[in-house]
C-alpha angles and dihedrals in degrees: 000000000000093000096042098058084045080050088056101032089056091057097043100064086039086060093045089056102050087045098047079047094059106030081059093041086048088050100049099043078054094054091042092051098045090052084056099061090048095052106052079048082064094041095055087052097050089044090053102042084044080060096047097053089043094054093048089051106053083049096055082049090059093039082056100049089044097053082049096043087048082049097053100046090051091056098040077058090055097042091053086044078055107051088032088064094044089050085048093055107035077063095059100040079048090058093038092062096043083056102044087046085056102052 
């Protein structure tokens, strides 16, 4: 009888431990899973806010050129007026003085 209840008892505790193994195994894989699952939750938002900011930011950076673009086109307007006016009277000042030699 001896033998026997060691017997028992020795599978007993065998069985404890494979089932302490995989209760903790089964509980671990659910937590990590189920960290997965979170994260990749995380991971989307970020990805989406990072978008977001990138998108406002190159359009910001269009915003910007065009704004520069719109600016040098009005001064290369002014600068031609500019010149336009000089040559104009350079010219005058040019036939002025042919008139005024001639006289």
């Amino acid at each position: 009888m001896k033998y026997y209840d060691k017997s028992l008892y020795r599978t007993e505790q065998n069985v404890k431990v494979i089932l302490t193994i995989l209760l903790t195994f089964t509980i671990g894989f659910l937590i990590g899973y189920w960290c997965g699952k979170y994260e990749s939750t995380i991971n989307t938002t970020i990805q989406n806010e990072t978008k977001q900011q990138t998108t406002k930011t190159e359009q910001k950076e269009k915003n910007e050129i065009q704004n520069n673009t719109e600016n040098n086109q009005t001064t290369n307007q002014i600068e031609n007026q500019i010149n336009n006016e000089t040559t104009a009277n350079e010219t005058n000042n040019t036939q002025t003085n042919t008139i005024n030699n001639e006289t």
